[in-house]
N, C-alpha and C positions, 0 to 999 in steps of 0.2 A: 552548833547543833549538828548533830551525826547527819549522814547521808541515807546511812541504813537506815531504813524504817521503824524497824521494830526498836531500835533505841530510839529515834526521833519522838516515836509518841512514848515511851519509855519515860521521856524526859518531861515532856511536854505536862502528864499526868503526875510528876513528883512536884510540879509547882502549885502554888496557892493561887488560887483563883482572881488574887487583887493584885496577878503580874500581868494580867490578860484582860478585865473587866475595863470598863469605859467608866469613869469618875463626872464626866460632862456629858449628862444625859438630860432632855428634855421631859417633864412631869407636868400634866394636864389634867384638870380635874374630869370628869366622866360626863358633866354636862358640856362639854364642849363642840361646839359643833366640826364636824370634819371640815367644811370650808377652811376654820383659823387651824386647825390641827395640820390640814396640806398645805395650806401658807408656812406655816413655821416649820416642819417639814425641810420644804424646800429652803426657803432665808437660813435657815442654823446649818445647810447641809448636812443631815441628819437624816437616820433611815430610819428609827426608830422612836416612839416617845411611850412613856410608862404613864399607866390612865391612873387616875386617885380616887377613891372614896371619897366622902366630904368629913370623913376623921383624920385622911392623907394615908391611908390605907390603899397601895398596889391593888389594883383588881385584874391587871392586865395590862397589852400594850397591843400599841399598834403601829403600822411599818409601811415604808413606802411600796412597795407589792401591793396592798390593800389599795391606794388611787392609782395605781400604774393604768 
């Protein structure tokens, strides 16, 4: 990757998004209480988890910022 900037992100934005994207992500249904959601959290070291519908439908997520 360039030094220059303007080609660094140049570059950066001609790639597809599944060279960059995280494949081992945590997914939590919606009724789950934050208690087990900052447990798992912390145990998967993981900053993020994506909350589900009860069809498995994304409604959101939430992140270690949110218990900091």
């Amino acid at each position: 990757m360039s030094t220059n900037p303007e080609k660094a992100v140049s570059y950066v934005l001609s790639k597809y998004v599944t060279e960059y994207m995280d494949k081992d992500v945590l997914i939590l249904d919606m009724d789950t209480e934050t208690r087990e959601a900052a447990t798992m959290l912390r145990n998967y070291e993981r900053d993020d988890i994506i909350v589900v519908d009860k069809e498995k439908i994304p409604v959101g997520n939430c992140n270690r910022r949110r218990y900091s």
